[in-house]
C-alpha positions in Angstrom: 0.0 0.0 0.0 1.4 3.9 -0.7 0.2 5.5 2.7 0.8 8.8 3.7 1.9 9.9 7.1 1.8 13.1 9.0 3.5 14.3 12.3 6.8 13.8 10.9 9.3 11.8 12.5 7.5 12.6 16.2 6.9 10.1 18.9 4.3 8.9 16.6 5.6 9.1 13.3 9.0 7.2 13.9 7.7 4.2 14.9 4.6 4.0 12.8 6.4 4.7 9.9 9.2 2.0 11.0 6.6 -0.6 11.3 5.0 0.2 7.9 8.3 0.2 6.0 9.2 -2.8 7.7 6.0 -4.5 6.3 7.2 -3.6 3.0 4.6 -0.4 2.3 5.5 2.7 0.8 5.6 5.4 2.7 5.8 9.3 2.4 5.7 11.3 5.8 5.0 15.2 5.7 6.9 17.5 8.0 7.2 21.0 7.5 10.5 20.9 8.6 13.3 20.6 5.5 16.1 20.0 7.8 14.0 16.3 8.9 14.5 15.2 4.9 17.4 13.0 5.8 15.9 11.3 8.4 13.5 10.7 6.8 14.7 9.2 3.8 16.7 6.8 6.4 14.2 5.1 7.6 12.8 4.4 3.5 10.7 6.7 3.5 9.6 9.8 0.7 9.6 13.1 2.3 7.4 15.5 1.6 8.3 19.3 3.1 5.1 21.5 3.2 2.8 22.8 5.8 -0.5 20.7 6.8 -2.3 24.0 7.2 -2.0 23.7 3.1 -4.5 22.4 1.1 -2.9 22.4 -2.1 0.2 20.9 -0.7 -1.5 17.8 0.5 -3.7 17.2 -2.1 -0.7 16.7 -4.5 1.2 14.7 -1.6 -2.2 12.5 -1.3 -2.6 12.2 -4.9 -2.1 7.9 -6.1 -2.2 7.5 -2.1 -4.3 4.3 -0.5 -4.5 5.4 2.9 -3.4 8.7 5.3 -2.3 9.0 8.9 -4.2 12.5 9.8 -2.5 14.3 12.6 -2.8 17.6 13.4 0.4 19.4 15.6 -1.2 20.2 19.2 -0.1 23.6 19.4 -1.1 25.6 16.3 0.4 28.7 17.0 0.4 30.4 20.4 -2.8 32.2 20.1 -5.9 31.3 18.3 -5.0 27.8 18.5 -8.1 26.0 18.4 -9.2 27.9 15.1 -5.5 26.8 13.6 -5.9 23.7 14.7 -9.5 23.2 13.2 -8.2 25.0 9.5 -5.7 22.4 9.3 -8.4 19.6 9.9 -10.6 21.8 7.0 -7.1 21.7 4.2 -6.8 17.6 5.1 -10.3 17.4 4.5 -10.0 19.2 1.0 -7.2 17.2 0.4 -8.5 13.9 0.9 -11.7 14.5 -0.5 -9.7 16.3 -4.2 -7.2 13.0 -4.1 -9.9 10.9 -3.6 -8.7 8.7 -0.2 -10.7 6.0 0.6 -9.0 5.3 4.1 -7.8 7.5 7.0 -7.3 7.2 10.3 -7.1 10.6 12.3 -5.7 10.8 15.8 -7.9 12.2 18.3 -8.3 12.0 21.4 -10.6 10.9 24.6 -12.8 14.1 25.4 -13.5 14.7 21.3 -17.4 14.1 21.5 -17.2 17.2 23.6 -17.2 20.6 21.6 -16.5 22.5 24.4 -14.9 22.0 28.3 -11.8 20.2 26.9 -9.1 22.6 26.4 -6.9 21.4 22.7 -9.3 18.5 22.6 -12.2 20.9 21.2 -9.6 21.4 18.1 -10.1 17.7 17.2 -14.2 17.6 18.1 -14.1 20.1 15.2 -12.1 18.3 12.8 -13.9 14.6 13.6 -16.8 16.9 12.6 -15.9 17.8 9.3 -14.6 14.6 8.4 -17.8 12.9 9.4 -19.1 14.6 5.9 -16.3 13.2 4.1 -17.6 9.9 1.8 -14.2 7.8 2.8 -13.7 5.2 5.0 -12.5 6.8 8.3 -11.3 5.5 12.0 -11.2 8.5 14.6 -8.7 7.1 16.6 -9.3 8.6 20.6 -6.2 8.2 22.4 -5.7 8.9 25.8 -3.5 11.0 28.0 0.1 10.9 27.1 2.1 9.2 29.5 4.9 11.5 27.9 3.6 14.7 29.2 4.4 13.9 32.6 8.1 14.4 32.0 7.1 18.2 31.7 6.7 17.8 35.8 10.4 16.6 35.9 11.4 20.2 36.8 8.8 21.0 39.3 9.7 17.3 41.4 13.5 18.7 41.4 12.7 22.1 42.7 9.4 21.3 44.9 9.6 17.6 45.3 5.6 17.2 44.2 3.5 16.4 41.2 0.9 18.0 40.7 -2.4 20.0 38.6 -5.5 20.8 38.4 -7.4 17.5 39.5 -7.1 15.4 42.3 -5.2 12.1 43.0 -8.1 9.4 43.2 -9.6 10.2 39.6 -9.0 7.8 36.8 -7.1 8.7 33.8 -6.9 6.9 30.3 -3.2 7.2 29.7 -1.5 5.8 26.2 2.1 5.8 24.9 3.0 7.0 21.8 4.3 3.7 20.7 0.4 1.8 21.1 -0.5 5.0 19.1 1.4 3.6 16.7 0.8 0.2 16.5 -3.3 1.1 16.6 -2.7 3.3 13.6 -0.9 0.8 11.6 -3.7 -1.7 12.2 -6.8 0.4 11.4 -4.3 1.7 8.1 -4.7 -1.3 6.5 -8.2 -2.0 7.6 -10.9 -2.0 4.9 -13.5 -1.3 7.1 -16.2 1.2 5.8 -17.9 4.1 7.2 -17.1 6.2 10.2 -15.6 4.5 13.3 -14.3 5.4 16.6 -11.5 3.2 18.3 -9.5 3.9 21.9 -6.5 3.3 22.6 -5.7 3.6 25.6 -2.8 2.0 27.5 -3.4 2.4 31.0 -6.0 3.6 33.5 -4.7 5.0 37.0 -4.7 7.5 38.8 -2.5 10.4 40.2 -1.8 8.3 43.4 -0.4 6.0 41.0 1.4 7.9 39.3 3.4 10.0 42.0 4.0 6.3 43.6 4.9 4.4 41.0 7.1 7.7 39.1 8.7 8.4 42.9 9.8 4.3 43.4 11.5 5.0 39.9 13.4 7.8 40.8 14.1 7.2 44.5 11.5 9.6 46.3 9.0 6.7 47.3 7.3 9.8 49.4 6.5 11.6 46.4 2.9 14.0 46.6 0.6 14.5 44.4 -0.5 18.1 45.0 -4.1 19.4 43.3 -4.2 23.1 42.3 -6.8 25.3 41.7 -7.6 26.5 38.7 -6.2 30.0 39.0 -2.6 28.3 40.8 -2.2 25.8 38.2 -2.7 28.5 34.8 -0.3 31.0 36.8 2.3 28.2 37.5 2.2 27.7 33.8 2.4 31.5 32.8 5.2 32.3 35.0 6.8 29.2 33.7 6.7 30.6 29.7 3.8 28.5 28.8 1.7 31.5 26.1 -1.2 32.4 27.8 -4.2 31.1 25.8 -2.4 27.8 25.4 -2.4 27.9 29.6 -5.9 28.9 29.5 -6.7 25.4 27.6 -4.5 22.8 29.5 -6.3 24.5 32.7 -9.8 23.8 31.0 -8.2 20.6 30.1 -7.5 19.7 33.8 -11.0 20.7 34.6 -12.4 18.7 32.5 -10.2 15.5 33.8 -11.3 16.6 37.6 -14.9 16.5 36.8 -14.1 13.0 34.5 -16.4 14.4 31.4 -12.9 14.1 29.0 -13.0 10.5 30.5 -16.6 9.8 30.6 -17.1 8.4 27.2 -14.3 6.1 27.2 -15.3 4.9 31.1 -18.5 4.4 31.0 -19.0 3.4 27.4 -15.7 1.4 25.3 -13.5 1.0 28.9 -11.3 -1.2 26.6 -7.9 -1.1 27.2 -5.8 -2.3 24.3 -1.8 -1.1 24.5 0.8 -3.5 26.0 2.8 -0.3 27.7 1.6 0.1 31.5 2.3 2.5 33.7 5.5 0.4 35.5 7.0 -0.1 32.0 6.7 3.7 31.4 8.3 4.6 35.0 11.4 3.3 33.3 11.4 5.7 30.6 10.6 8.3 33.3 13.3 7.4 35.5 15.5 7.7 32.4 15.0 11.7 31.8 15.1 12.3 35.2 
């Protein structure tokens, strides 16, 4: 199969294109970066420099494809981000529907089937949306927290000795590696399912008061706190740490919406299937790793 990837050579990209090339596809990954070319071309890959935000761009980059791996970056810009982030959805949309694709698989994320109270996530509500118009064959593939973005707390355990945000330590949280991202993405890419569908994949589901115990036996601080914030401590931790301001305002909306559980709801009370082989103890290794 000639399948298209987007997200460039990211935590996602690397190893989903890796597998595909391995199972003898041909691949072509976009990144707007010219200086990733190299890379990857090492991996036996095509390249295909542009920006996803284009339309003309990835129509002729889709053009002769079979399938395409629809990822949208997760910080458009540092301000109007969930409008830049929903006009990149609209140019893949034009794109697949001018080269005529038959499969995708978008990632998403838990919380999409809510179009507001989810910080980013709303970004990707919006683009399931327009793709539920499209007549190809598509799999909106919800993934769940990324255990990855809990090595942005690294700093505050070394100079406070907590974790912490805005919800508390006894709710439940889908969490996914990017490497199960991959590995669900291959397998729905060479599905030929029909229709609309929506798969999790999810990894992992704990809680905070798993994570600070299981992250502080990996690093040696087997005492290590989870500390909840309120809203207005949490998004001015984040603005005094150089995080732009509207993004702040979403990961705090974000948080919100994981302390009240309706960014967890649909997966929890409704799919609550847990697919990826990486658990939380496998991750603490990675963790420990960085730290």
């Amino acid at each position: 199969m000639k399948i298209i990837i987007s997200g460039s050579l990211g935590n996602i990209g690397k190893p989903l294109t890796a597998q595909l090339i391995k199972s003898g596809h041909d691949v072509t990954v976009i990144s707007s970066n010219a200086d990733r070319k190299t890379a990857i071309e090492e991996l036996g890959s095509k390249a295909a420099i542009g920006s996803v935000s284009d339309a003309d761009f990835l129509t002729a980059t889709f053009t002769g494809a079979d399938a395409v791996f629809a990822m949208t970056p997760p910080n458009m810009g540092g301000i109007n981000i969930i409008k830049n982030t929903t006009d990149a959805g609209a140019a893949f949309a034009k794109a697949i529907q001018k080269a005529n694709i038959k499969r995708v698989v978008m990632l998403s994320s838990i919380g999409a089937d809510l179009p507001t109270g989810n910080g980013p996530i709303a970004g990707l509500y919006n683009i399931e949306k327009i793709y539920e118009k499209l007549d190809t064959s598509i799999t909106f593939l919800r993934a769940g927290y990324f255990y990855i973005n809990f090595l942005n707390d690294i700093p505050m355990i070394k100079g406070a000795g907590i974790m912490g945000a805005n919800f508390p330590s006894a709710n439940r949280i889908p969490l996914v590696h990017p490497e199960d991202i991959a590995w669900a993405a291959a397998e729905e890419l060479l599905k030929s399912s029909e229709g609309k569908n929506v798969r999790y994949i999810i990894s992992d589901v704990r809680t905070p008061a798993d994570l600070v115990k299981t992250f502080g036996s990996a690093i040696g601080k087997p005492e290590l706190p989870w500390v909840e914030f309120t809203d207005e401590q949490y998004l001015g931790g984040m603005t005094q740490a150089g995080v732009p301001e509207e993004m702040a305002g979403l990961y705090t909306e974000m948080g919100s919406g994981l302390r009240n559980e309706t960014i967890a709801a649909d997966f929890l009370n409704n799919d609550g299937k847990v697919e990826g082989k990486i658990k939380l103890e496998d991750f603490a290794k990675e963790f420990a790793s960085k730290f």
